[in-house]
N, C-alpha and C positions, 0 to 999 in steps of 0.2 A: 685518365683520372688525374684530378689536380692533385698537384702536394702537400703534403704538409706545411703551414709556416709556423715555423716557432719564433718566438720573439722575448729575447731576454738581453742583460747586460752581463758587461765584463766585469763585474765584481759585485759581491753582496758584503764584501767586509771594509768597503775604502774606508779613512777613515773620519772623511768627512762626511759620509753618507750615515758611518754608524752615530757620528756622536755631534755633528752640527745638525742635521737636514732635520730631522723630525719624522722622519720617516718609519723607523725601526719604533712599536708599539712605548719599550721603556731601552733607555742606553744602558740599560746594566742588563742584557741580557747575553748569556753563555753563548760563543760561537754557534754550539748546537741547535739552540734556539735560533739565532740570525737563521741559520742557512734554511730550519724550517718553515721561516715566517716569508724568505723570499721563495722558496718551493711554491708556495701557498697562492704566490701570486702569479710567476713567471713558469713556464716550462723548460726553460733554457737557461744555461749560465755560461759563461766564458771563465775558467780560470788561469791568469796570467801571469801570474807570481809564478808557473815553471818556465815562464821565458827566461828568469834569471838563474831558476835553482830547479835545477830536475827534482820531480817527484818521489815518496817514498813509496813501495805497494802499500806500505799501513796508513798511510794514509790516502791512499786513492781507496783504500776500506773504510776509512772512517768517511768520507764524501759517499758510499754508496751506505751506510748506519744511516745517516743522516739527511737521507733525503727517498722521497716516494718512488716506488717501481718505474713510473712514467715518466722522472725527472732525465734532461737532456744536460750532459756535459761536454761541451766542447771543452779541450786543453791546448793553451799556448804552447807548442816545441819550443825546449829548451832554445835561445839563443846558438849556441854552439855548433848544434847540428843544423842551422839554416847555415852556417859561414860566416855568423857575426861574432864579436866580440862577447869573452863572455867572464865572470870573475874567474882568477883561479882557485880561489876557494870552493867553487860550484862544482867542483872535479871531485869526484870520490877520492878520499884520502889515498887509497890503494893502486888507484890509476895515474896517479903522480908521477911515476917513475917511467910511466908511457910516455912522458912528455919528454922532447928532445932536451936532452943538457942544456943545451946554449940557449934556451929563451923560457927554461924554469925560473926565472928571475922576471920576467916580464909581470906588466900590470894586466894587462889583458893577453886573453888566450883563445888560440880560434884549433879551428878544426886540424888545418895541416901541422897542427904545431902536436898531434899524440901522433905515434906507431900507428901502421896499420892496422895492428892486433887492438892498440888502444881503441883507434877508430869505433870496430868494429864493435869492443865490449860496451862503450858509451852509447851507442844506440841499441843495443841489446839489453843493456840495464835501465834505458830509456821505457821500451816498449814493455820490459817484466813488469815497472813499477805502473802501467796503463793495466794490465792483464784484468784486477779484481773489478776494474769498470769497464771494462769489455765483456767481461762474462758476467757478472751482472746487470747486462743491460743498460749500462751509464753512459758510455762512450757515444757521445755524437760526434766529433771529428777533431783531429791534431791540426791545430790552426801552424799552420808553416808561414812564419812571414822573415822576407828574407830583405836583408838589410839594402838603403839606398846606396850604396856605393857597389854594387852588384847588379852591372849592367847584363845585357842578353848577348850572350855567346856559351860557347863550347865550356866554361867553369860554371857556370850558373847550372845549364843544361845537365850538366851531369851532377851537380848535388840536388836539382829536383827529380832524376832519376833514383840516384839514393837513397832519397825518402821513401822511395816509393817501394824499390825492392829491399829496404829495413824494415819498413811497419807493410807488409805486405794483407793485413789483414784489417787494416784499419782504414776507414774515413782520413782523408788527407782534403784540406783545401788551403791552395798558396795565398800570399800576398804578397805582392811584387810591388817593390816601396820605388827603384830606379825606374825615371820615366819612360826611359827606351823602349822598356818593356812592351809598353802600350801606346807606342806614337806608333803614326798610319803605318811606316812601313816596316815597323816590324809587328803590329798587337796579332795581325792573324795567325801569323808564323805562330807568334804566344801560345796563343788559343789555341790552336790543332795541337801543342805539343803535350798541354796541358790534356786536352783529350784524351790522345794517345796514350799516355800516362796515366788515367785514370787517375787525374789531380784534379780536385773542385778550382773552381776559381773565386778569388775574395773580392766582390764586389765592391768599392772603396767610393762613398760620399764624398767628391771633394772639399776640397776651399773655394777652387775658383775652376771654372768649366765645366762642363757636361761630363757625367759619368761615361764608364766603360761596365756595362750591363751584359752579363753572357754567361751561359752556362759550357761546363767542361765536364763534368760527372753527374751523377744520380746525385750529389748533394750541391747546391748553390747558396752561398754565403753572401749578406751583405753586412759591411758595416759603418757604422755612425761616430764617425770621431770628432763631431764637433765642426764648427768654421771659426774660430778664435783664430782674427789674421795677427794677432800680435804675441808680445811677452814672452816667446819662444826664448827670444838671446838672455834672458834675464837669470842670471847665474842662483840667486837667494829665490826663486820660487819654485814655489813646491810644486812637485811632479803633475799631482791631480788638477791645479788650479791653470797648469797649461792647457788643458780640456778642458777647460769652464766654458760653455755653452750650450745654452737651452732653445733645440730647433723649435721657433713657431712653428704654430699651424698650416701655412700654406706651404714649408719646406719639408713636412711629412707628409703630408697630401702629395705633393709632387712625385714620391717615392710607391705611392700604391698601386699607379700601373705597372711599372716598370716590376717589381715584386709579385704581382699576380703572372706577369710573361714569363720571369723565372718558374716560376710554380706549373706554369704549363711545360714546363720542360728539364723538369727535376722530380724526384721523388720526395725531395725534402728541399725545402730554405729554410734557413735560421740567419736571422735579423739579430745583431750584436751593436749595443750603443755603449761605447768607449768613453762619452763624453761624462768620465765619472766623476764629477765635482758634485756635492753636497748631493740634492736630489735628483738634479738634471737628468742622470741615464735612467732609471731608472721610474720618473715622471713623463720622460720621454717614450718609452717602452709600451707604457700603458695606453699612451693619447696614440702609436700606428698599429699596435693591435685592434683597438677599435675598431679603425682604420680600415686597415686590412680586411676585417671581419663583417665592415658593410656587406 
């Protein structure tokens, strides 16, 4: 039986989506309304604001208020628990003291830097505040993307172990940002591990080269970040406008075999477009569902 594809973006609140693109019906409308009007159109959402700042359960309640039974939520893991860099303000006030002395002064904060106990409670208080969209049926899958400077060996391996046996009841799929990962001789290694594990894989659009298209679990992910080969280094621009890019037509056509192959060998894909500038992801979304739905 083929899979499901869903197809939605990484944000319904950007801010140039809500209040330049034209898109949203009137820009004075209440969050609550936003997130119903894109319900309406999309079945899918990425939300990505907990890569910076873990989740609260009341508010992973107010996301299941505010959207239809049928609605799919994938959530970005927090930074912290992939091994990246993360603020230290994003630490529960009370877990503070889990942080070793000597680097509670630091600007950034990574994993090895709390107690084991701390460890332990951070992804605990991670996964409670996922629970009211697990049991309501919201949770499509904890997008795990783990930072470029995080090549494939025995530390990588075992925090995507981690993941795996912390959210042991939840949809996981990685995204492996270091090339190593997936240059010839190591991407199969990747894959089987990933299998084993029962980690989806994030199938990633590039800039330049042929994708790496594969399934790892019952869920297959891809996604669309744009080909914007410049403005990266440019310190005064704005986060969303580094994603400013509107795939033609014949670079989403390209992607509809390859995403029906997924589907023959997944129970689910979910198609996420990152390239959240004004309306780009979001006009993009609609033109490979179509797509797809030939």
């Amino acid at each position: 039986m083929t899979a499901r594809i869903l197809v939605g973006t990484s944000s319904w609140s950007e801010r140039t989506l809500v209040h330049e693109s034209g898109w949203y019906p009137k820009r004075s409308m209440k969050a609550a309304e936003r997130i119903a009007y894109y319900a309406a159109q999309f079945p899918l959402v990425e939300i990505d604001a907990t890569a910076r700042f873990p989740p609260t359960p009341d508010l992973s309640r107010q996301w299941v208020d505010r959207t239809p039974a049928d609605f799919t939520i994938d959530v970005a893991a927090w930074t912290l628990l992939c091994g990246g860099a993360a603020l230290p303000d994003s630490l529960w006030e009370d877990l503070r003291e889990e942080v070793r002395p000597e680097l509670r002064d630091r600007r950034r904060l990574y994993l090895n830097h709390l107690s084991p106990a701390g460890r332990q409670e951070a992804w605990a208080r991670f996964r409670h505040a996922l629970a009211p969209l697990a049991a309501n049926g919201r949770l499509g899958a904890v997008i795990l993307r783990y930072p470029a400077w995080l090549p494939p060996g025995d530390t990588g391996r075992r925090l995507l172990a981690e993941a795996r046996a912390e959210l042991p009841a939840m949809a996981l799929a990685v995204e492996l940002t270091h090339r190593r990962w997936l240059e010839a001789r190591e991407c199969e290694s990747t894959l089987e591990f990933l299998e084993e594990q029962d980690l989806g894989f994030v199938c990633v659009d590039p800039r330049q080269g042929p994708p790496v298209v594969a399934t790892t679990s019952d869920l297959a992910v891809v996604r669309f970040g744009g080909r914007n080969p410049g403005n990266w280094d440019e310190p005064d621009l704005e986060i969303g406008e580094r994603y400013a890019y509107r795939y033609p037509a014949d670079e989403l056509a390209a992607w509809v075999e390859p995403i029906r192959e997924l589907a023959a060998g997944a129970a689910e894909v979910h198609v996420l477009f990152s390239n959240c500038w004004r309306d780009d992801a979001v006009s993009n979304a609609a033109e490979l569902a179509a797509l797809v739905a030939l």
